[in-house]
C-alpha positions in Angstrom: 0.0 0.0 0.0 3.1 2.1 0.6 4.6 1.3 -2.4 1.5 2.4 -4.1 1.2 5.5 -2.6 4.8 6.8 -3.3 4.4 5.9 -6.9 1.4 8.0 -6.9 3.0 10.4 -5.2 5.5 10.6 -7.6 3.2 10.9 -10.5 1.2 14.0 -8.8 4.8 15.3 -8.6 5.7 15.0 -11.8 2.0 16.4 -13.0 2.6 19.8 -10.5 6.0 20.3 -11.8 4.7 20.2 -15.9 1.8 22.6 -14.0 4.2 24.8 -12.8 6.5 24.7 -15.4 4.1 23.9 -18.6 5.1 21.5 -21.9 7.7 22.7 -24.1 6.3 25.1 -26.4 7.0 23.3 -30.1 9.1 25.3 -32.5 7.5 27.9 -34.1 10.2 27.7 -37.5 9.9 23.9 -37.9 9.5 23.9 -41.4 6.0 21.8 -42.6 5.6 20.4 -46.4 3.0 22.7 -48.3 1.7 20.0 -49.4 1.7 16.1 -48.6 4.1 14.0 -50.7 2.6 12.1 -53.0 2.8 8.6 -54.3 1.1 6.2 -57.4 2.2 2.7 -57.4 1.9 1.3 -60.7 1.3 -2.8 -61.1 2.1 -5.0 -64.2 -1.0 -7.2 -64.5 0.3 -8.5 -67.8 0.0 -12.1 -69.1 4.0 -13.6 -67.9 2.7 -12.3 -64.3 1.5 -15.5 -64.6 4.4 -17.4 -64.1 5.7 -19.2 -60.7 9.6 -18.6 -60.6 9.3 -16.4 -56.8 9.3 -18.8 -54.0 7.5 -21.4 -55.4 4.3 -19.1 -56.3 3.4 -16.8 -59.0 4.8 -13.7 -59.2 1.0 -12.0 -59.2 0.2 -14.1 -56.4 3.4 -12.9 -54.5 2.7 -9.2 -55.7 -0.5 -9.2 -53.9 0.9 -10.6 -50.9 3.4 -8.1 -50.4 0.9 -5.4 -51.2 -1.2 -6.3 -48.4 1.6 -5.9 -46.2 2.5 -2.5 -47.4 -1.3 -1.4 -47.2 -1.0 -2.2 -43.5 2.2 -0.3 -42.9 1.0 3.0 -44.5 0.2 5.7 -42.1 -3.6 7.1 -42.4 -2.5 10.5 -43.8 -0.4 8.8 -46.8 -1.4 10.2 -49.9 -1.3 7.0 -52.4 -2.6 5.7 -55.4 -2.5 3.0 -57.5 -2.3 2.4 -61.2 -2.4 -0.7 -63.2 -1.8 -2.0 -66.6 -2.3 -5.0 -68.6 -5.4 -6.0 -66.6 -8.3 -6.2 -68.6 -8.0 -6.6 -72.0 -7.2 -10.2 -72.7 -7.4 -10.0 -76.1 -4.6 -10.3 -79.1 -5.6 -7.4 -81.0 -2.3 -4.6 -79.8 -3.9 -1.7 -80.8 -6.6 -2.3 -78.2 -4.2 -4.0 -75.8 -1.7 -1.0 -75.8 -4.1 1.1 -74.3 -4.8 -0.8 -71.1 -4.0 1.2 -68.2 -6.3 2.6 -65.5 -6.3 3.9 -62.1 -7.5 1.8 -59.3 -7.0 4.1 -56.5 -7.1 7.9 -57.0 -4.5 9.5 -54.9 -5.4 10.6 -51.4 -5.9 9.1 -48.2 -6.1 5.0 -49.0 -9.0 2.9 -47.8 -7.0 0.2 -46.8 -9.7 -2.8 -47.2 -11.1 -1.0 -50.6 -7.8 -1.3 -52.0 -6.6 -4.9 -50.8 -9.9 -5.9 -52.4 -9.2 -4.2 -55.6 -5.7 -5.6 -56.0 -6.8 -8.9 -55.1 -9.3 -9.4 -57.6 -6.6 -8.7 -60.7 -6.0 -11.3 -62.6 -2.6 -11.0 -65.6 -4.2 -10.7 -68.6 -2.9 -8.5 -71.3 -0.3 -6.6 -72.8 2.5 -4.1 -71.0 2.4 -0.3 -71.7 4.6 0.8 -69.4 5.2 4.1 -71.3 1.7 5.1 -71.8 1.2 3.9 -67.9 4.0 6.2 -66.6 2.9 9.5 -68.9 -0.6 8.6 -67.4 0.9 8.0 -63.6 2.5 11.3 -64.3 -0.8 13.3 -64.8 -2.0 11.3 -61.6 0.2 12.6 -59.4 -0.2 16.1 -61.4 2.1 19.3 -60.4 3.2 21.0 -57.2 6.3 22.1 -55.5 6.5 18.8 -53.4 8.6 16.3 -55.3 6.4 13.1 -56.6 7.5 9.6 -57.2 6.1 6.6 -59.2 6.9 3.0 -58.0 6.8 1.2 -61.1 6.6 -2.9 -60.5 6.9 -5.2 -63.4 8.4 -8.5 -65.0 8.2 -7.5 -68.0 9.7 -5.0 -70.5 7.3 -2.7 -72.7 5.8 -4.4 -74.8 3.8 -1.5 -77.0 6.5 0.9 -77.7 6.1 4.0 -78.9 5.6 5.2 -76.6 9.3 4.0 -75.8 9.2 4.1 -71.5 12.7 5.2 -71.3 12.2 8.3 -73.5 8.6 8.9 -71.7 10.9 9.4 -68.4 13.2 11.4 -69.6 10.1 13.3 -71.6 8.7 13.8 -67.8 12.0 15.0 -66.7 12.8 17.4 -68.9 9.1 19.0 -67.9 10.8 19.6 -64.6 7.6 18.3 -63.0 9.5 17.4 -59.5 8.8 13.5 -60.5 10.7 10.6 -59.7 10.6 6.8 -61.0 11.8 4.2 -59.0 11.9 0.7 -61.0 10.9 -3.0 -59.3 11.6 -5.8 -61.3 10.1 -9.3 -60.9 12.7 -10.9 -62.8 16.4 -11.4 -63.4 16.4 -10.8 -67.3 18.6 -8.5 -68.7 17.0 -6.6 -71.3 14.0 -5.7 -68.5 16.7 -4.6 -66.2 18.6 -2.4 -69.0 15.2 -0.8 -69.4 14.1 -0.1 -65.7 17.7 1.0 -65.4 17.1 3.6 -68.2 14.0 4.8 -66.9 14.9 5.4 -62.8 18.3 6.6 -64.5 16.3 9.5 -66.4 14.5 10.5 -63.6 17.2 10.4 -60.5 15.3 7.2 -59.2 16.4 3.6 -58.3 16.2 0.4 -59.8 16.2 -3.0 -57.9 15.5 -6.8 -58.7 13.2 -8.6 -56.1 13.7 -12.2 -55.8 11.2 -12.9 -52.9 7.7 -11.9 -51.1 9.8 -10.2 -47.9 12.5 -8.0 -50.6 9.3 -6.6 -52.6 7.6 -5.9 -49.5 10.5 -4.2 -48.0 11.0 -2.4 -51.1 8.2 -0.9 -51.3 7.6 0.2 -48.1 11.4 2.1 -48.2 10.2 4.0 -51.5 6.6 5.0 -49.9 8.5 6.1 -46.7 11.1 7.8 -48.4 8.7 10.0 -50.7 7.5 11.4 -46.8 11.1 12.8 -46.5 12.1 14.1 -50.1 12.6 18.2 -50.1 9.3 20.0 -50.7 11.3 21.3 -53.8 12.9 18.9 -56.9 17.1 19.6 -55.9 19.1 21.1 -58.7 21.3 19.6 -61.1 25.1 20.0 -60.0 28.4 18.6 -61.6 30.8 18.1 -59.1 34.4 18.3 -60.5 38.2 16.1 -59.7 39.3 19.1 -57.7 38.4 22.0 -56.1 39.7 25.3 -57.9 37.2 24.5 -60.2 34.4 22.8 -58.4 30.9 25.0 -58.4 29.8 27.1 -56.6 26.9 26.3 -54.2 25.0 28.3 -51.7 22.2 26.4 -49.3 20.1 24.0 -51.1 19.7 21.1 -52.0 21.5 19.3 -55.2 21.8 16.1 -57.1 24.6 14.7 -58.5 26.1 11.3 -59.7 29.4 9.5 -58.8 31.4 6.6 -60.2 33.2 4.0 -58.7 36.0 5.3 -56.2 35.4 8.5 -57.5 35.8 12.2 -55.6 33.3 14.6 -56.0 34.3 18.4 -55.4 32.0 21.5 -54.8 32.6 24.6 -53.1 30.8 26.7 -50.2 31.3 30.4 -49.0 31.3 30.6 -45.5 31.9 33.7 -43.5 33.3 34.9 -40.4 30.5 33.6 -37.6 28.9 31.6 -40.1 28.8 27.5 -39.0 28.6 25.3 -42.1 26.1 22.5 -42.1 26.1 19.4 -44.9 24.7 16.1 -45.7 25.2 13.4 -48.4 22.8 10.7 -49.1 24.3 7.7 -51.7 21.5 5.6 -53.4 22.8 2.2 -54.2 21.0 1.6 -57.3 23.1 -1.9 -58.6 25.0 -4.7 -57.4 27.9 -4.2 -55.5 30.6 -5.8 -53.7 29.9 -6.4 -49.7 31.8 -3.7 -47.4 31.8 -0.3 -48.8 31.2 3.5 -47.8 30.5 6.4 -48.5 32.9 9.7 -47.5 32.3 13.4 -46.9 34.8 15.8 -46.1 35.2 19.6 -45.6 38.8 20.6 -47.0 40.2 24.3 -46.8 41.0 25.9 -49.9 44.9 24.9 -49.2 44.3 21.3 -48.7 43.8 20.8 -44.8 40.7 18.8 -43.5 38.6 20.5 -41.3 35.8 17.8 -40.3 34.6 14.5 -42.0 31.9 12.7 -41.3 31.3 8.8 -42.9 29.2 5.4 -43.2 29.4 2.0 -43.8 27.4 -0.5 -45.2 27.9 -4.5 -46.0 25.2 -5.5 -48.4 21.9 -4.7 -46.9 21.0 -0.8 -47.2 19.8 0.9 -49.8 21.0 3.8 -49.2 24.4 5.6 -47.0 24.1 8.7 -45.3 26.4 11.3 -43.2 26.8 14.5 -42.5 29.2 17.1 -41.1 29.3 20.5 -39.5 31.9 23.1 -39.2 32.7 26.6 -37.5 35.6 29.0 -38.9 37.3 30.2 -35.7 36.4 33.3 -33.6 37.5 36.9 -35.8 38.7 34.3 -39.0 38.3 36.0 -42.3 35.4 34.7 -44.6 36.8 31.5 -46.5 35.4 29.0 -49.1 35.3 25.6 -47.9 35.7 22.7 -50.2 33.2 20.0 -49.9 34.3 16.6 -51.1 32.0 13.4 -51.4 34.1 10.0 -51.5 33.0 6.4 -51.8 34.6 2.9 -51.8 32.0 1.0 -54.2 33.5 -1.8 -56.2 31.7 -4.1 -59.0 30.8 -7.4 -58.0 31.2 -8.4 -61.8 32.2 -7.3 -65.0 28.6 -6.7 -66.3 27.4 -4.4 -63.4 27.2 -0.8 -65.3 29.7 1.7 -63.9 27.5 4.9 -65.9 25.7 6.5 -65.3 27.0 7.1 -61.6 25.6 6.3 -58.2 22.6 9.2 -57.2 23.9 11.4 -54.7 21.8 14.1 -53.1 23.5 16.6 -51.1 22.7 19.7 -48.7 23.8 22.5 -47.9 23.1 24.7 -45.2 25.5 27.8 -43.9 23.9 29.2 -40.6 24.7 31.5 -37.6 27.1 29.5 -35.2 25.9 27.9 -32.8 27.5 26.8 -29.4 29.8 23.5 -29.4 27.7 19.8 -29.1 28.2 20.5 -25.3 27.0 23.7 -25.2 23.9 24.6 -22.8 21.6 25.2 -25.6 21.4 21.6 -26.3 21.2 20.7 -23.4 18.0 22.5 -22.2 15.6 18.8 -22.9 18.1 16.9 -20.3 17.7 20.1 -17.6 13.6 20.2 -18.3 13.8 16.1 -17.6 15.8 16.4 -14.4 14.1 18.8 -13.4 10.7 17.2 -13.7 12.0 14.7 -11.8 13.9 16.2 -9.1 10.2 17.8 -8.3 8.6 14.3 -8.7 11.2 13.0 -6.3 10.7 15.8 -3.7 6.5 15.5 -4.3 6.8 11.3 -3.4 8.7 11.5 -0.5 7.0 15.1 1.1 3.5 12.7 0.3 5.3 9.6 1.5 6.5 11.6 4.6 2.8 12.7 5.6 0.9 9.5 4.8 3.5 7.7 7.4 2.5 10.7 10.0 -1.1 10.1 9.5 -0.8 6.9 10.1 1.4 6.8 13.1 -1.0 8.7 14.5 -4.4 7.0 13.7 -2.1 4.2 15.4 -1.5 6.1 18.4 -5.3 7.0 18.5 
């Protein structure tokens, strides 16, 4: 009974202290999206889904499998759609059969057991306009500042071209619509995966080859989580360069490039006197690669000294390597550029794995006020809040502890 009391002693402790004190206010300057990101998933239904060569089962069968296991990880405010092609027509005639494509699920909030009904009930059927499915995804998904992406899932190359669906990406590139295509393919053939290649490649998306239920169904929930954390804008088109006299330019933003092979990438920043320099890499590993590698980023003064680094590893089983780095010029220092320089250690697993176009990088850049060192007291401010809370918790359970114990001795005494 003792025990019981103390612990809800210190619980009304804790409650007066957050009454006296109040909840941290949120941040007013957190940025927010102006608009939800948006995603269309877009499903072969062709005739060779059909065939059993995944697992054991059919690769429609495992398709809708996996889907149901995505539906149930999406969050309620995910903005999804879904798009089909080669479902209905089961005809010969190609004219007719080229044309089959049609949206199952508008985009918007997804009603989860309207769609796993929907999906369930395809059955492969036709032929496989991936081109005119992707221009017709596009318009889906319309325009916006947020950047949207198409998950394209197929076995199959196209099999209606024109429209041709590598020149249809980089057609829906060129219209700077914010869009990117990642690729899923459902087979290990060549010619489809030269083709998906070319279309993520166009569009600054990824290509992978799923082998099993649990790959496509991790897949596809990395793609759908990652649209949730692209930039609300499209980032721009940089060429890094071998060194740094002649690396651009770059002021805070958010850029794409690509990069080979044990290759250095070089770009330059201003930064000023009281100015702290903030940056990130991200490194999409769009093929095959040897087991152990990482990826590098460095700031470098002008004359050649390293200033800060930050890396990561990976051994086979990430998509995708991240670091970052921060740096402050010291106190009264005169403005300086700072080189920024992106390093990996990928290596080809065989001679066939395509070394171009390079691996996507997507870096930021950020040059703020400086800010006081990692053990500063303005980062520290959350730890003092929680120690204090509990300090007055503390103090609450034992003053409350202290009193029932009187009361009682004297009822006792009575």
């Amino acid at each position: 009974m003792i025990i019981r009391r103390r612990t809800a002693a210190a619980l009304l402790g804790m409650l007066a202290a957050l009454s006296l004190f109040g909840v941290p206010p949120a941040h007013a300057d957190e940025p927010t999206p102006k608009e939800p990101p948006k995603v269309e998933l877009v499903l072969d239904i062709s005739g060779s889904m059909r065939a059993r060569d995944i697992e054991g089962h059919s690769r429609i069968s495992v398709l809708q499998q996996s889907f149901n296991d995505v539906l149930d990880a999406l969050p309620a405010e995910a903005q999804v759609g879904i798009r089909v092609l080669g479902a209905t027509y089961p005809g010969n005639v190609k004219a007719v059969g080229c044309k089959d494509t049609q949206q199952l699920v508008p985009i918007g909030p997804i009603d989860k057991l309207e769609a796993k009904t929907a999906v369930a009930t395809l059955r492969p059927t036709g032929f496989t306009p991936v081109g005119l499915a992707l221009r017709a995804a596009a318009q889906d998904l319309g325009t916006g500042e947020t950047t949207r992406r198409i998950v394209l899932i197929t076995d199959g190359e196209d099999t209606c071209a024109p429209p041709d669906p590598c020149e249809v990406a980089r057609e829906l590139a060129a219209q700077g619509t914010h869009l990117v295509v990642d690729t899923l393919g459902l087979t290990l053939n060549d010619k489809v995966r030269r083709q998906l290649t070319c279309i993520a490649s166009a569009t600054g998306g990824t290509y992978t080859a799923v082998t099993s239920k649990t790959q496509l169904t991790n897949r596809i929930n990395q793609l759908v989580d990652r649209a949730a954390t692209t930039y609300t804008q499209t980032p721009a088109q940089v060429d890094g360069t071998d060194n740094c006299t002649g690396a651009p330019l770059l002021s805070p933003g958010a850029y794409t490039d690509r990069e080979q092979f044990q290759e250095h990438r070089w770009y330059r920043v201003p930064v000023r006197d009281g100015q702290e320099l903030r940056a990130s890499v991200s490194v999409s590993l769009d093929r095959a690669l040897n087991r152990d590698y990482g990826v590098l980023l460095r700031a470098v003064s002008e004359d050649g000294r390293e200033l800060v680094r930050g890396t990561d590893a990976g051994s086979g089983r990430t998509d995708v390597l991240s670091t970052g780095l921060r740096w402050s010029a010291e106190q009264d220092a005169p403005d300086q550029t700072v080189c920024l320089v992106v390093s990996n250690s990928f290596s080809s697993p065989t001679a066939t794995t395509a070394a171009t176009p390079g691996m996507p990088l997507e870096l930021t850049v950020g040059v703020v006020d400086s800010s006081p060192a990692p053990n500063g007291p303005d980062l520290g401010r959350g730890w003092g809040l929680l120690g204090l809370l509990a300090l007055a918790g503390l103090v609450g359970g034992l003053l409350f502890g202290w009193l029932a114990r009187w009361r009682v001795a004297i009822w006792r005494a009575n």
